[in-house]
N, C-alpha and C positions, 0 to 999 in steps of 0.2 A: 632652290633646293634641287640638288641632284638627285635623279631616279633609276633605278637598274631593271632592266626587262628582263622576266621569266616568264618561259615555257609553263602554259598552265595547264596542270591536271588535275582534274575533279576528284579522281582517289586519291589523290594524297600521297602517291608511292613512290615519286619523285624518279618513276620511267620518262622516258622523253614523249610526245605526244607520237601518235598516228602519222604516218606519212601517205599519202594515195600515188599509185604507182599503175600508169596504165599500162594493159597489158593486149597485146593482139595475137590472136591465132587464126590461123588458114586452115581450111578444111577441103580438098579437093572429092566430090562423092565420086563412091566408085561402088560395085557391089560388093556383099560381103562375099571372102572367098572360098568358104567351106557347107556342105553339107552332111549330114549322116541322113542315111536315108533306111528306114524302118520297116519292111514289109511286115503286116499283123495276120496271117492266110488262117483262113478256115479248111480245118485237115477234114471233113467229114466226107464219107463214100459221097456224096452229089458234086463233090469241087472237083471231079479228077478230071473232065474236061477242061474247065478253066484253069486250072494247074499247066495243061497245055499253051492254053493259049497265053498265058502269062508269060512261059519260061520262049514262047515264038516271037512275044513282041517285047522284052524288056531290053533288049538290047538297044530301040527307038529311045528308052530313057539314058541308056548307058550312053548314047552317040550324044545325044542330048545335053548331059550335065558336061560331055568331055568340050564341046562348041562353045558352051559357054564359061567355059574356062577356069569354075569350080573345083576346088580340092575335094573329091566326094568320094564317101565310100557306102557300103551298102550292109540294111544284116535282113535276116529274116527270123520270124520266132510265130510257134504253130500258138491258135486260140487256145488249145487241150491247157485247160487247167487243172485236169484230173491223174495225169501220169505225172512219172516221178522227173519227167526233163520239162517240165512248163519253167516257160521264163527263160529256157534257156535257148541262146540263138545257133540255128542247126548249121552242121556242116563243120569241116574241117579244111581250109580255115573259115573259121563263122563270121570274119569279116573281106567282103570283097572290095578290092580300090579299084581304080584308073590302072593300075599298073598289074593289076592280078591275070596271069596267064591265063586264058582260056575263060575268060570271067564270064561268058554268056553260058558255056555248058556247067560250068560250076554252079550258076544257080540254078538250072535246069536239074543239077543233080539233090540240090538242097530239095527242090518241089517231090522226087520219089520218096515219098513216106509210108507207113501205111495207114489205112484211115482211123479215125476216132470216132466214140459215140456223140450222136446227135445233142447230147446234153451237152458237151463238152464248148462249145461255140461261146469262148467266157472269150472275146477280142481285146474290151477294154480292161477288165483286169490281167491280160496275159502280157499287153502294151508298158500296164503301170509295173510290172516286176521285172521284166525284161531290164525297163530304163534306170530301175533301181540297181540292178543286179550289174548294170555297164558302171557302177562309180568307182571307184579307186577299190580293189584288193576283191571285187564280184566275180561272179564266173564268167560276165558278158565284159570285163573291163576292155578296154580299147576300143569299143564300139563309138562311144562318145568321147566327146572331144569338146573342150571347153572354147576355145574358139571357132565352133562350127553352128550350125543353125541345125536344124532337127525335121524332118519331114517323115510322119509315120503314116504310112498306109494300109490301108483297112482294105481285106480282101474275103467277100463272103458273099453267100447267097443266102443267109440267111440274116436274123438279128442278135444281136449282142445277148449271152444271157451270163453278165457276173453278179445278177442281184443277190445270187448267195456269198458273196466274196465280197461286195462292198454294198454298205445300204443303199448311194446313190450311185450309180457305177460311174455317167455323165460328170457328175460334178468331182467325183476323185480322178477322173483323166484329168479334166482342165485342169484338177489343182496340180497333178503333176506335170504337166505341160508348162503350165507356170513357173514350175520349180527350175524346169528345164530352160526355159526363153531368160531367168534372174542367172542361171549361172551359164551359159550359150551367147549365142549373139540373136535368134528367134527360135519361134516351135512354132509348128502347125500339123493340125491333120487333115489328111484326105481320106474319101470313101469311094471304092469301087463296089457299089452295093448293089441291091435289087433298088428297082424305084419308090419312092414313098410318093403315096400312101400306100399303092397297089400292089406293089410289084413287077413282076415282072415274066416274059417266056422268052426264047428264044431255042435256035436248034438242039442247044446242048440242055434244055431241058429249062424249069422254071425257077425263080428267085422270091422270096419272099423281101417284105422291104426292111431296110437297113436301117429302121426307126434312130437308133442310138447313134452308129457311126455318121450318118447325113446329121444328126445333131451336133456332134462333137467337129466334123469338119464346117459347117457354118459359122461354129463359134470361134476358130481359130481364124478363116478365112481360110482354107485352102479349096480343094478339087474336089466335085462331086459328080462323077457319072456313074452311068449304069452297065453292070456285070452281065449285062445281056447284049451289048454291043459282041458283033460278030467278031472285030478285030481291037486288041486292048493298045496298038501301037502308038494310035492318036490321043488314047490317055495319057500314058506315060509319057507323050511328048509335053504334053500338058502340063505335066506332072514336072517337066526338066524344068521347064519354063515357068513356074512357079517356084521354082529353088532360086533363081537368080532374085535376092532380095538387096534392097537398096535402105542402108542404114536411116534410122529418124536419132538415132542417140549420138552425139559427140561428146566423148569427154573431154576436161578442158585441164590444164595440167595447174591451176594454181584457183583458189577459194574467192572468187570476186563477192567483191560489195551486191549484195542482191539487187539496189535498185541503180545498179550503175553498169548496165549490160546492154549493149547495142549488136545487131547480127544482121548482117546485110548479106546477099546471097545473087553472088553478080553485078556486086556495086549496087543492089537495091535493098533500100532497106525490108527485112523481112517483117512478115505477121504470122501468128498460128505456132508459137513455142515456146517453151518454160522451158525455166531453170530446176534442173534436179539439184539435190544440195548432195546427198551422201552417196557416192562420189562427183563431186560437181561436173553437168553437163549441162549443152543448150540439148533439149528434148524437142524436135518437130510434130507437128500434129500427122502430117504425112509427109513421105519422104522428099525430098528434094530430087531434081530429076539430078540422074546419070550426067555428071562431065563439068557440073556446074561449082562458081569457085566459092566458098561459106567463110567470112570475114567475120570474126568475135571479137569485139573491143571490150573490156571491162576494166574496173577499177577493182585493183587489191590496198590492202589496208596493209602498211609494215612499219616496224618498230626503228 
């Protein structure tokens, strides 16, 4: 008896079966190459020396991000959450680039304000409206930039007070830092605060500690020193040097078979990363170093 071979499919739809189709991608790491950079100042009568010393040593961050070869621009936006411009980031233009003329005295000129009351010191909620207020058709729009990473800096001698403004003020920053790293490429804060637990003295007079802001920047991972250092240049340089970040997400341009994914990273095979599925990437637990060559083999499924 003669017999004839069919392709067999278990539904019944008389599609042709599954084909497996490997697929390779190269990844060379390099940093990512944007930042926005968020100054968050406390306007109150006690900051006006440190307003000085800010606008004497930013320039150390400005040389800083230009070395290492980042697309950065910069905004600034006062705590005062009680007058009618909170949220909104000062100066004309309110954003300064790599390429803004004169861009050390320009922010120097953003720091002449006149001061606010002592209540007013709302850092984290003034951070969270700012970022909201930069999204498509806001008054801060162009500040962010969806292929950039995010570095907001917190500048105060005193402590955060937006408990009128958000019940937990802490956990509504990270949630919008979050918001920001899902549609960015990262987020993080830093704190130029008074010391915690104690505080702080120095010439230009004393600090109280920055309970909130040293919270929110541990939890991002970013910079945390003290607003009582005599010179803020070594900060900021700090500060540069923590913008250069090195990607952990690769997207992969086609839907592999989940358990059919190999990543080797310099001819070796790698450990320590998952597969994201929507939109599929290999996800590193920590980044890969700088220069090094990421090999993604995997199997897709086509009809």
């Amino acid at each position: 008896m003669a017999c004839q071979e069919f392709g067999f499919n278990g539904l019944g739809t008389g599609d042709p079966p599954d084909r497996r189709v490997v697929v390779e991608e190269r990844f060379v790491q390099a940093p990512l190459e944007g930042v926005d950079v968020l100054f968050v100042i406390d306007e109150t009568p006690s900051m006006e020396q440190e307003f000085d010393a800010l606008a004497d040593s930013v320039g150390a961050l400005m040389a800083g991000l230009d070395s290492s070869g980042l697309n950065w621009q910069l905004g600034v936006v006062g705590a005062d959450m009680i007058g009618e411009d909170r949220g909104l980031l000062w100066g004309v233009p309110w954003v300064i680039t790599a390429d803004t003329p004169e861009r050390e005295e320009l922010f120097a000129e953003m720091l002449v304000t006149p001061p606010v009351p002592t209540q007013s010191e709302a850092g984290l909620a003034a951070a969270i409206l700012a970022l909201e207020l930069a999204t498509d058709g806001g008054a801060n729009e162009g500040f962010r930039r969806p292929d950039a990473g995010l570095q907001v800096v917190f500048v105060s001698d005193g402590d955060d007070s937006s408990a009128t403004l958000h019940d937990d003020p802490v956990a509504a920053f990270l949630e919008r830092i979050a918001l920001e790293e899902a549609s960015g490429s990262w987020a993080r804060a830093s704190a130029l605060v008074g010391d915690v637990p104690s505080g702080c003295a120095s010439p230009r007079g004393t600090a109280q500690p920055g309970t909130a802001y040293v919270e929110v920047a541990e939890a991002t991972g970013g910079v945390v020193a003290s607003i009582c250092h005599a010179d803020f240049a070594a900060v900021l340089e700090a500060l540069s040097a923590d913008s250069v970040v090195l990607p952990v997400r690769f997207e992969l341009a086609e839907v592999p078979v989940s358990d059919e994914v190999q990543v080797s990273v310099d001819g070796v095979q790698a450990t320590g990363w998952e597969l994201a599925v929507d939109p599929p990437a290999v996800v590193f637990d920590t980044p890969p170093d700088a220069g090094v060559s990421i090999l993604v083999s995997y199997t897709v499924a086509t009809q």
